[in-house]
N, C-alpha and C positions, 0 to 999 in steps of 0.2 A: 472504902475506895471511892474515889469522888469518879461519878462520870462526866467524859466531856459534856463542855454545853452546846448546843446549836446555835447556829449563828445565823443571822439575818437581814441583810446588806440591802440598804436603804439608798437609790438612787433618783435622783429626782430635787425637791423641795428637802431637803434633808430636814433642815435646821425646825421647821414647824412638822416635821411628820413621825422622825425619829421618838419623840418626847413619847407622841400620841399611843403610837403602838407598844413603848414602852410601858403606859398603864394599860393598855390592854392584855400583854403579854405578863404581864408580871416579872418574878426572875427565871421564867422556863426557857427566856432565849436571850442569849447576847444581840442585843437591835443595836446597829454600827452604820454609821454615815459612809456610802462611797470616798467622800473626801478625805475621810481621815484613813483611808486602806493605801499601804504604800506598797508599790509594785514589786516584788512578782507578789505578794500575799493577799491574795483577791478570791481565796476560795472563799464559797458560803453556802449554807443548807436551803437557804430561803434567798430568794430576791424583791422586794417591793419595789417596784418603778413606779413613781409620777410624772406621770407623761402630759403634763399639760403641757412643760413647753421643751417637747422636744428636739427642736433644733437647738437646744443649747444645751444638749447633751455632751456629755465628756467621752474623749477617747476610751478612758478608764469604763465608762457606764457603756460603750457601745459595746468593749470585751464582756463585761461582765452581762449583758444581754445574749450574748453568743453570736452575733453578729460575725464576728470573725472566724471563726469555725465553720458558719456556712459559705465562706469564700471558697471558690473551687482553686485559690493556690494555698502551698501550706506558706504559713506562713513563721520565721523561727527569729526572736533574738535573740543577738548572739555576742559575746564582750570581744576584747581585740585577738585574746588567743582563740576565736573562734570555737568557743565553748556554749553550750544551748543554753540560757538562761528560763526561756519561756517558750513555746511552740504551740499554734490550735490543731485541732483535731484531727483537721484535713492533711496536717505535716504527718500525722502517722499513718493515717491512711494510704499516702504516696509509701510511705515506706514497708508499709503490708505489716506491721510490726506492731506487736502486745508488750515488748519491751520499754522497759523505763529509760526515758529521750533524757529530759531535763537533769543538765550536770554533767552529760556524756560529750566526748567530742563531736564536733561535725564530721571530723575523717573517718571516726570507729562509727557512724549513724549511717553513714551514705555510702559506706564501700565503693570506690569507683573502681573498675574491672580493671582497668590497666596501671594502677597503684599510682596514677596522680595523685601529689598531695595539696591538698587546699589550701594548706596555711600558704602557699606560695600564689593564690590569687591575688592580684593588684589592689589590697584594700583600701578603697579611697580616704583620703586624710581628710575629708571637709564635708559636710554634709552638702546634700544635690550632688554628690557624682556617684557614679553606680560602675558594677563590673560584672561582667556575665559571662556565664562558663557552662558550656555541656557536657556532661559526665555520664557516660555507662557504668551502671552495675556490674554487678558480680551475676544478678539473675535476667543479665540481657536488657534490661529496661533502660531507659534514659531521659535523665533528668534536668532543666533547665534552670541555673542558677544566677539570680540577680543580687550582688550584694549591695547594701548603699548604709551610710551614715546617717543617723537619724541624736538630734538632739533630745535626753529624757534623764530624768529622773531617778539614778536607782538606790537602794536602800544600801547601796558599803559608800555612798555619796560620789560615785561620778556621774557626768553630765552628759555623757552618749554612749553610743551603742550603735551596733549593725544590724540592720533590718534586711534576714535572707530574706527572698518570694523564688516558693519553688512549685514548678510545675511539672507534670508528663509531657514529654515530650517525645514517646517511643513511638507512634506514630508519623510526627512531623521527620522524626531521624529515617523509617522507612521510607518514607516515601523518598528523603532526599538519595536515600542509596541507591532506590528502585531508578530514580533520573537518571543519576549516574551512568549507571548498570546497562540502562537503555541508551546513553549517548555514547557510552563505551561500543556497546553491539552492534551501535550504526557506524561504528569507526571502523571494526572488522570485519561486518557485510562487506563494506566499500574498499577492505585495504588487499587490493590486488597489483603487485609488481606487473610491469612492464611483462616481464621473462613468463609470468605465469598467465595473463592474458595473453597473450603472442599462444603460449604453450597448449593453452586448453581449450577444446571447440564447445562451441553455443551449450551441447548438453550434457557436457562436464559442468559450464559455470552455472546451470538452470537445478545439477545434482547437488553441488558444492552452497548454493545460496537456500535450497530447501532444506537441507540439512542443519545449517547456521537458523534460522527464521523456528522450527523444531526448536534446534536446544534451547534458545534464548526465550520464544515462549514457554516453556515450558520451567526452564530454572529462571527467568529475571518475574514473568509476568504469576506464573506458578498455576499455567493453565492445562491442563489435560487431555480436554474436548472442545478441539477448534475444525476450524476449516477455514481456504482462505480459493475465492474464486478470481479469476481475470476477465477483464471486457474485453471480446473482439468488438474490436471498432466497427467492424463488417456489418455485422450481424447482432451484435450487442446480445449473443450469447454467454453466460458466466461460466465460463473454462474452468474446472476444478484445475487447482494446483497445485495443493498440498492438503490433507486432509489428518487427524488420527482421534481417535475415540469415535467419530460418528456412525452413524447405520450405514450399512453396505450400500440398501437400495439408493439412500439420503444422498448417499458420497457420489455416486454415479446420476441425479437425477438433471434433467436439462431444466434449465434456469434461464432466465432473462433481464435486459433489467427493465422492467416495465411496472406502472405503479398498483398492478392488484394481477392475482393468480399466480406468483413468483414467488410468494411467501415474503417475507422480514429481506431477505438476501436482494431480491431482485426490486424491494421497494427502496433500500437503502442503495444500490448502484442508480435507482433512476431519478430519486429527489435529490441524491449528494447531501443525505444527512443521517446521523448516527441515529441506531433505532435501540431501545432497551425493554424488554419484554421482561415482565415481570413476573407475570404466569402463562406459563404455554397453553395450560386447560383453555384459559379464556380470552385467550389473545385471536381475532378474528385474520391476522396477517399469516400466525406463524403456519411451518411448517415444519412437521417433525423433522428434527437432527440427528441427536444421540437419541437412543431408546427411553431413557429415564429423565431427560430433560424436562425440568420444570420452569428453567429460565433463561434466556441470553442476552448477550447483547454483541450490536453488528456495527461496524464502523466503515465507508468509505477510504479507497484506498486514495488518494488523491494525490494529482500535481497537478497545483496552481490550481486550475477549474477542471481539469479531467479528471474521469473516474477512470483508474485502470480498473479495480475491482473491488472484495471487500473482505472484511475481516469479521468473522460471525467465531464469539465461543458461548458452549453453555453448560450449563448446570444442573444437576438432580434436584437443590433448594427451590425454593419458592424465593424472588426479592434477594437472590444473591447478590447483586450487581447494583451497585450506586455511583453517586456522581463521580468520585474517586478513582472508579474501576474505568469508567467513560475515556476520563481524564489520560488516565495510562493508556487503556488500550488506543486512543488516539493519537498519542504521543509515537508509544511503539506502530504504530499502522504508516506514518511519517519517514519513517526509519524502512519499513519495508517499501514502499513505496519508491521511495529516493532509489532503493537497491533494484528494484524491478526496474526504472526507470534508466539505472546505470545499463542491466544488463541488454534491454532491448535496447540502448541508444549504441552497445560492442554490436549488438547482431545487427544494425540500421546500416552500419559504416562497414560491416564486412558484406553485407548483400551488397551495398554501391558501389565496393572496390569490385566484386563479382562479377558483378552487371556491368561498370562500366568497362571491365577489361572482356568481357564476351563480347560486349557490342563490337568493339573496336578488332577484336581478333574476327569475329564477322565478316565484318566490312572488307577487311586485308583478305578474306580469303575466299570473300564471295567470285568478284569476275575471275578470277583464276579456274576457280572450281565450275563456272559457267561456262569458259572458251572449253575444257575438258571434255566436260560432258558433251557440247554442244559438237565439237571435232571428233570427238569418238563415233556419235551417233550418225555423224554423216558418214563418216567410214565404215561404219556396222552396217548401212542400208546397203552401199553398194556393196556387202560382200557376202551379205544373206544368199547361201544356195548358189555360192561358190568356195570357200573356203571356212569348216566348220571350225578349223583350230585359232584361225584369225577373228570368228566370231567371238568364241568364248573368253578368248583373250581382252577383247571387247569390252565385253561384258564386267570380265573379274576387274580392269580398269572403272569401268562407269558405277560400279558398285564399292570400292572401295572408295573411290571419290564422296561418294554421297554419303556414304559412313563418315567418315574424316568430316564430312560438311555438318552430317546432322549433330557430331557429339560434341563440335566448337558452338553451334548455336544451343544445347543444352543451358537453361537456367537453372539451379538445385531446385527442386520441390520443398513444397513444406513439411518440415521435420515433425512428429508426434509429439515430441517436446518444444517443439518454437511456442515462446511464450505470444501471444495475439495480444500485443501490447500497440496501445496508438502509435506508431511508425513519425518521425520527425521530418525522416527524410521521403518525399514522396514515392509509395510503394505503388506499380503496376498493376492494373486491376488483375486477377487473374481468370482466366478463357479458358479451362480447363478443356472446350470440347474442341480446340486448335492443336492442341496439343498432342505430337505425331502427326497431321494429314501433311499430306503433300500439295504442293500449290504451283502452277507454272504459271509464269507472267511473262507476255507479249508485249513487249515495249521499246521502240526504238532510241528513248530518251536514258542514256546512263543515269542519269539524278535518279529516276524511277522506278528503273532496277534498282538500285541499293539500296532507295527507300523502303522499299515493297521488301527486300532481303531482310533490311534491319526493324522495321516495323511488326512484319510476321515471325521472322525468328525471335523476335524477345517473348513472345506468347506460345514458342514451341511449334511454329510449325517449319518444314521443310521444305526451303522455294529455293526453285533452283528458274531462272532468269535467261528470255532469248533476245533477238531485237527484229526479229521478223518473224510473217509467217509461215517461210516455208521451214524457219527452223521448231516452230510453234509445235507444226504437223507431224514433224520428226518424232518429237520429242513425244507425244501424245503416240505414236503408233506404239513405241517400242517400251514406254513405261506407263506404271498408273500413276494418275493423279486425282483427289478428291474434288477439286476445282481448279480454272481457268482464268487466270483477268489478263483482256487481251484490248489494245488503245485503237481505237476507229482508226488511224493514221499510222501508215505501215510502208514500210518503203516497198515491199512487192505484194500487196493488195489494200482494201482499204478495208473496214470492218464485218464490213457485212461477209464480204469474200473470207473475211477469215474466218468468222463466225461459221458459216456453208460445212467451208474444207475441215474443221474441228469436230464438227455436228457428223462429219460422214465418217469420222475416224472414230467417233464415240461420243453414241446418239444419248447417253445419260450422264455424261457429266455437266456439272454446273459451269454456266459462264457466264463470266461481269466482264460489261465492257465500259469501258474507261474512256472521257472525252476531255479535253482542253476548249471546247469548241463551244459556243453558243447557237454557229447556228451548222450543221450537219448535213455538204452537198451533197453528199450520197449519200441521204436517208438511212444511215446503215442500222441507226439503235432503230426506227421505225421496221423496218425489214424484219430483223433480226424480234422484234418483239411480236411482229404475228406469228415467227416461226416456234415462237416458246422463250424468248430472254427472258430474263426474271429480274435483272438487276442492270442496273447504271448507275456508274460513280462519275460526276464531274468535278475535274479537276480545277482548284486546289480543293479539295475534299479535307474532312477534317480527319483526325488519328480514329475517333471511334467508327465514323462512318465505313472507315473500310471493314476494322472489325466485326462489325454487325454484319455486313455484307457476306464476308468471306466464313462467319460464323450460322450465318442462316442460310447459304448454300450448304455448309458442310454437315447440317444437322436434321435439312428439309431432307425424308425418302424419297427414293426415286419414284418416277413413274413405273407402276405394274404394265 
């Protein structure tokens, strides 16, 4: 039995090097010149390379160095029925496969999952044009297909061939889906009918967007343990909004966004840039989230240059999160953002329809409710301790008036659920310690009164309005009031006089008196300030200065 010989393929200087080894080898090996190997038949036991000049190495000598095997695409030729003539190593490697390629189809190698068949790729008739196709497997994977014409040499004598270049492309293909996935889920945050906004109040659309912001993290992004905070603009405290996987305490802890002591969360609301913590042990920012967290990462929630708030997920690994993950979560945080941004701009336009139609029903029903009160009470004095049934009658009028007054000037409070989103439309500071006192104003001047009604009632309080003072006095005998603001200039006394007759009807309540005037002939605010005044507004005065005024009467205790 003859055994094969080994062979030993001479690249390089052939023609003087061949001879050489030849006597040195004897007949123990077939010693063969590159040149004379005609393609695909290029196997050999041995390879001698002469490398003096290797830039004028041959195609053929750069395969047979394995040069093309270490290319990270595969690479396959292939003749016109798309049949494998030749493939490097790297093409089996994509294909996870120990099976024999070469002589097999391209369509029985590649299985593509949805039974595309190849032979119907556009195969270019000329060399220089190329065709490219993405194909899923059968085991989910996806593969990127470049075919192109290449002029060569093959041994049944035609003169070209198609050169595949195939690559992995199963990541590039998630990622494109995850885009998708996510410009999808910003289209059904956002896709609310007319009928169903009209239909659903602030914290129906605040349950219904938490719930969407959940699935979609959780099935597009495939995150488990997040949390997502809002900025009051107020206070630039981070309002938990939505939280699941984290620590109880975690989930409940007050935050800020300020650049140290806030942890990760409260530095990334206050620089407005994405933060990625790679190990929680040694990261000097973090603060514990989930219990097993070893790593996160946090993203601003932004529009344009605001922070509403921010988007923090994390992980039990070490180095879970990379630029990729950045990338997404940023993208997705765009998406919530826009959505938060929609929702607080429904709740911005129904507070202003609110407010502007309270102001205005106000205003209609303030001097009505004023000549009332003020006509009842003059007919309640004269009938004190004569007639007890025309009293109480009186009364149940002067009481249900001022009901009807105080629940038209009601503003809604702030809900548990209002998101404390930056406001577009200018939002009212709120005076929380205005809210319910009572206030009587002495003012001859109508503008004054309704200013003082509409001014004070949008902060909750309850002013009911006279234009002199002997109706001032009345009014102070028979009801309480927290404070007073009464105008130096009165058609039946002038300031001070009023001041006196108010101080004798009730020596603790607070009184601001009110001037137009520069210069003051009856000395009334001088009087009235040895006697204890505390306050003076001159008119035109600005919106806060009354507030403060009427807000540091109502807050200052009395005199013991």
């Amino acid at each position: 039995m003859i055994e094969a010989r080994q062979r030993m393929l001479v690249i390089g200087k052939a023609a003087s090097t061949v001879s050489k080894i030849k006597e040195l080898t004897g007949e123990k090996l077939d010693v063969i010149s590159a040149d004379d190997v005609r393609l695909p038949d290029a196997s050999a036991d041995y390879v001698v390379v002469d490398a003096s000049e290797p830039q004028l190495m041959s195609d053929l000598q750069v395969c047979a160095l394995g040069l093309l095997s270490a290319l990270p695409d595969g690479i396959v030729l292939l003749d016109d029925d798309l049949n494998i003539l030749w493939h490097n190593s790297t093409f089996r490697q994509l294909l996870r496969t120990e099976e024999l390629i070469v002589g097999q189809r391209l369509q029985d190698i590649i299985r593509p999952a949805d039974g595309t068949d190849l032979r119907r790729i556009a195969i270019p008739a000329s060399s220089g044009e190329a065709a490219s196709l993405s194909v899923r497997r059968e085991d989910r994977s996806s593969l990127g297909l470049r075919l192109a014409r290449t002029a060569i040499n093959l041994e049944d004598g035609r003169t070209s061939a198609m050169i595949l270049t195939v690559r992995d492309v199963s990541k590039q293909v998630l990622e494109k889906q995850k885009q998708d996935a996510i410009y999808r889920a910003g289209l059904e945050m956002g896709n609310l009918t007319t009928e169903e906004v009209t239909a659903m109040s602030h914290e129906e659309r605040v349950v219904l967007l938490k719930d969407q912001i959940l699935q979609f993290t959780q099935e597009i992004l495939g995150y488990d343990t997040f949390e997502i905070r809002l900025n009051d603009p107020e206070t630039h405290e981070l309002l938990p909004l939505l939280e699941y996987g984290m620590d109880a305490d975690a989930a409940v802890r007050r935050l800020y966004a300020r650049e140290s002591e806030n942890g990760v969360t409260g530095f990334v609301a206050f620089s407005k840039r994405s933060y990625l913590c790679s190990d929680t042990k040694n990261d000097p920012l973090y603060l514990q989230g989930a219990i097993d967290a070893r790593s996160s990462l946090t993203v601003p929630l932004m529009i344009r240059d605001t922070v509403l708030g921010t988007f923090n997920v994390e992980s039990p690994g070490t180095l879970s999160f990379n630029q990729t993950d950045l990338d997404f979560l940023t993208l997705f945080s765009r998406v919530v953002a826009s959505s938060l941004n929609q929702l607080q701009l429904l709740a911005a336009e129904k507070v202003t329809v609110v407010t502007e139609n309270s102001d205005r029903l106000r205003r209609e029903i303030a001097k009505p409710s004023d000549e009332i009160l003020n006509a009842a009470t003059w007919i309640l004095e004269r009938y004190i301790g004569h007639d007890p049934d025309v009293c109480d009658r009186l009364h149940l009028i002067t009481d249900r008036v001022r009901k009807i007054s105080g629940h038209v000037g009601t503003v809604p409070g702030k809900s548990d659920n209002a998101i404390p989103l930056n406001m577009t439309t200018a939002q009212r500071p709120p005076r929380t310690a205005l809210v319910g006192k009572r206030v009587l104003v002495v003012d001859q001047d109508p503008a004054a009164r309704d200013d003082a009604h509409n001014l004070l009632g949008q902060m909750g309080c309850e002013v009911e309005a006279v234009q002199n003072a002997t109706e001032g006095c009345a009014m102070l005998r028979n009801y309480h009031y927290d404070v007073v603001l009464t105008d130096i200039r009165l058609s039946d006394a002038n300031g001070y006089e009023c001041f006196r007759r108010l101080r004798e009807i009730n020596s603790h309540v607070p009184i601001i008196m009110m001037t137009g005037f520069g210069y003051d002939a009856s000395h009334s605010i001088v009087k009235a300030r040895q006697e204890g005044l505390k306050a003076v507004l001159y008119k035109p005065f600005r919106r806060a200065q009354m507030l403060d005024e009427v807000e540091k009467a109502v807050t200052t205790p009395a005199p013991g």
